[in-house]
N, C-alpha and C positions, 0 to 999 in steps of 0.2 A: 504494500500500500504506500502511496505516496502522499507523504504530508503536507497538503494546504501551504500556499503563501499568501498571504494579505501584504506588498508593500506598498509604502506611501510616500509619493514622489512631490516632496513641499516645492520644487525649483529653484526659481531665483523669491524665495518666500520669506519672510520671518524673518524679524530683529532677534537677536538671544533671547530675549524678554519676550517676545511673542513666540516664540518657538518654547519656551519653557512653561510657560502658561500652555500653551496646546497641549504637550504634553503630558503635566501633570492631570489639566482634564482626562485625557487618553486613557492615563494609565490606569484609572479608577474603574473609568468605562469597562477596561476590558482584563480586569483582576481574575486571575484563578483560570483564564484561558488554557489551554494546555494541547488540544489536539488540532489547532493553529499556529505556524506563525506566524508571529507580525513582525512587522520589517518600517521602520520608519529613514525618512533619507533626507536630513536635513540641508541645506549649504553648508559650505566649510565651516565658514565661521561660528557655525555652533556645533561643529561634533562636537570637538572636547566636552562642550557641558552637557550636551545630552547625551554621550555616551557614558558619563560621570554617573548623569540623575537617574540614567536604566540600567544601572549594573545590578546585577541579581536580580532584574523584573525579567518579567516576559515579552519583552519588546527585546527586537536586536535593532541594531543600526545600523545602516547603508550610506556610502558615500556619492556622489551625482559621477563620478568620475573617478578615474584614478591612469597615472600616467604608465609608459610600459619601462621607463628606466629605475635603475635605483637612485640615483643622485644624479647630478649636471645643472648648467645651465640653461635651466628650460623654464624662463620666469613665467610665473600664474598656473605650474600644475603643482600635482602631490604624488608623491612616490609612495608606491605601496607597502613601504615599512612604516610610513610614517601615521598612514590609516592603521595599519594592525595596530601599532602605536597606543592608537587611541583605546582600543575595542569593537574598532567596525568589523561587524563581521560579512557584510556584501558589497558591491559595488555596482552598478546601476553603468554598462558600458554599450554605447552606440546608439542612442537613444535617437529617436528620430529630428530633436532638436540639435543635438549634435552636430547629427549626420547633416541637416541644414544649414546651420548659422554656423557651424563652425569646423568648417572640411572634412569631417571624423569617413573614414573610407572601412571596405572592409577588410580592409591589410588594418590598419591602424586599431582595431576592435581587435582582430587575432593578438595583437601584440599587446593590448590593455589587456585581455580576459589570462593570455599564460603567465603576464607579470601579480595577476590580482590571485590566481590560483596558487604562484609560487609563496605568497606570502600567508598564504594560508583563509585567505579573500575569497568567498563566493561570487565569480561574477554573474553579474542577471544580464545576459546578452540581446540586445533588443533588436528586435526584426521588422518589415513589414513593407507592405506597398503604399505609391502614390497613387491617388486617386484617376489618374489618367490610366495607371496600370492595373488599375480594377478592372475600368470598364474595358480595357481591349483584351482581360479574358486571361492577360499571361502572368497573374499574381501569383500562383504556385509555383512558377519557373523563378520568375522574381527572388522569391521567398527561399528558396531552393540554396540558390547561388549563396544568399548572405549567409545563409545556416552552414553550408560546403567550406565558403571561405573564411566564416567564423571561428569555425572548429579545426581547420585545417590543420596536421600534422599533431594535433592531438592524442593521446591514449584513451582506450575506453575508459577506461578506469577513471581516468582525469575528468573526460566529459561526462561520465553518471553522475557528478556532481555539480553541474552548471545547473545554471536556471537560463532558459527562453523564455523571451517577454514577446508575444505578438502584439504587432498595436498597429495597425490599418493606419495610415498618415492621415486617410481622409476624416479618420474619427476622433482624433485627437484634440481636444479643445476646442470643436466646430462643436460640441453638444451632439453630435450623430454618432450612433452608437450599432456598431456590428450586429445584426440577430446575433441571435443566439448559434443556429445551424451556419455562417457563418465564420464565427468564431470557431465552432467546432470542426467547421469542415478545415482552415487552415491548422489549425494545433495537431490534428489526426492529422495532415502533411506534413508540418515539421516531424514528427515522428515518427513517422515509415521512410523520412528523407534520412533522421541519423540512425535507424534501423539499417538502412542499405547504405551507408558511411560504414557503421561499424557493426552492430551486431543488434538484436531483437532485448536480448537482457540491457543492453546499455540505454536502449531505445526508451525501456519503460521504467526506468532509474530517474530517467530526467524530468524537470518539473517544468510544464508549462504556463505562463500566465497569459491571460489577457491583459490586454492594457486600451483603453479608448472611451474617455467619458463614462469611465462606471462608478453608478448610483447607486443606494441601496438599496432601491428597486429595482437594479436589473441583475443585480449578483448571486442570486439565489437560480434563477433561470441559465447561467452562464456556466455556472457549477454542479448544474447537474448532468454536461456533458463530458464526457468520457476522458476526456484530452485536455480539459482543461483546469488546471491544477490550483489557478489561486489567479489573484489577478495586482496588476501595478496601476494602483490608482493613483487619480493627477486631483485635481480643484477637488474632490470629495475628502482627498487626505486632510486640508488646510481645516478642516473643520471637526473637531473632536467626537461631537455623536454619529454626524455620517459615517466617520471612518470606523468608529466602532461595530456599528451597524452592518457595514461593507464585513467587519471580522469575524461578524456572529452570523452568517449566514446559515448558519445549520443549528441555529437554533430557535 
């Protein structure tokens, strides 16, 4: 059985002060959770304190990013010793904002997710089409290649423990949200994709999320498909009961 992930992707969100207030709501919200998890991913600027405030809670932490060297001159990233550092135990790599505003390729994700795993980092690798690539039908191929060149030169063993994030570009902060059948039908293709990568056991090791505009009305319906393992929420994280909400889906 594969265990559920609730993450919540704040962005470019939250002052410390607001990001610790959310928090603390949070953590009340969703006390004694257990067969969840939750994964919260705040900006730099506030790991340290929120990975301070959930130490021994049930929330982990996630970084927006994390770079593929250990050290240099590479001013404005963070090297993945300096996240284990803290206590983050994910990292949120290729995100479709990324991959937009700011050149992220998928050579450059291969090379974030083996540096985020060396450190002992789960990377959440994030996939999906543009909407111009929906409608002419070749999303799956699309989707195919970034998972191919994601994973590339990886061990099974290494990739049974990544997380995929699918997230449809066109659903992403436009409020339009994938069905259900949808969702499931890409997740069940990244999955028979790293089946025929690597092997059927590695296949179903790994955790798939959705990602795109989900509410706590539509996560209950998303997770009761086969494929899909948890989901990476955006604008519903920023809000403490919603996100709770999004984590108590099965109850």
């Amino acid at each position: 059985m594969r265990k559920p992930i609730i993450a919540g992707n704040w962005k470019m969100n939250n002052t410390i002060a607001e990001g610790m207030k959310l928090v603390n709501g949070l953590t009340s919200l969703v006390k004694g959770i257990k067969d969840t998890e939750i994964v919260i991913c705040p900006p730099a600027t506030a790991l340290a304190v929120v990975t301070t405030a959930l130490h021994g809670k049930n929330i982990a932490v996630g970084a927006q990013n994390v770079h593929w060297e250990e050290s240099g001159a590479y001013t404005g990233e963070i090297a993945p010793a300096m996240l284990a550092e803290l206590g983050v135990k994910y990292a949120i790599i290729g995100h479709s904002e990324r991959r937009q505003y700011f050149g992220e390729t998928d050579e450059t994700v291969n090379k974030r997710a083996r540096a985020a795993h060396r450190a002992g980092i789960t990377p959440i690798i994030c996939v999906g089409e543009p909407l111009e690539t929906r409608e002419k039908g070749t999303y799956k191929r699309y989707v195919s290649r970034q998972v191919r060149l994601a994973l590339a030169d990886r061990k099974p063993q290494c990739v049974a423990k990544f997380v995929i994030a699918y997230e449809p570009i066109w659903a992403i902060g436009t409020g339009k949200t994938a069905t259900f059948e949808q969702a499931q039908e890409v997740c069940e293709h990244i999955r028979k994709t790293i089946a025929k990568l690597y092997d059927k056991k590695t296949a179903d090791s790994v955790r798939i999320l959705y990602g795109g505009s989900v509410k706590p009305e539509t996560i209950k319906g998303l997770m009761e498909k086969p494929d899909v393992d948890g989901a990476l929420v955006g604008g519903a994280a920023l809000k403490a009961k919603d996100f709770s909400e999004i984590v108590k889906f099965n109850r």
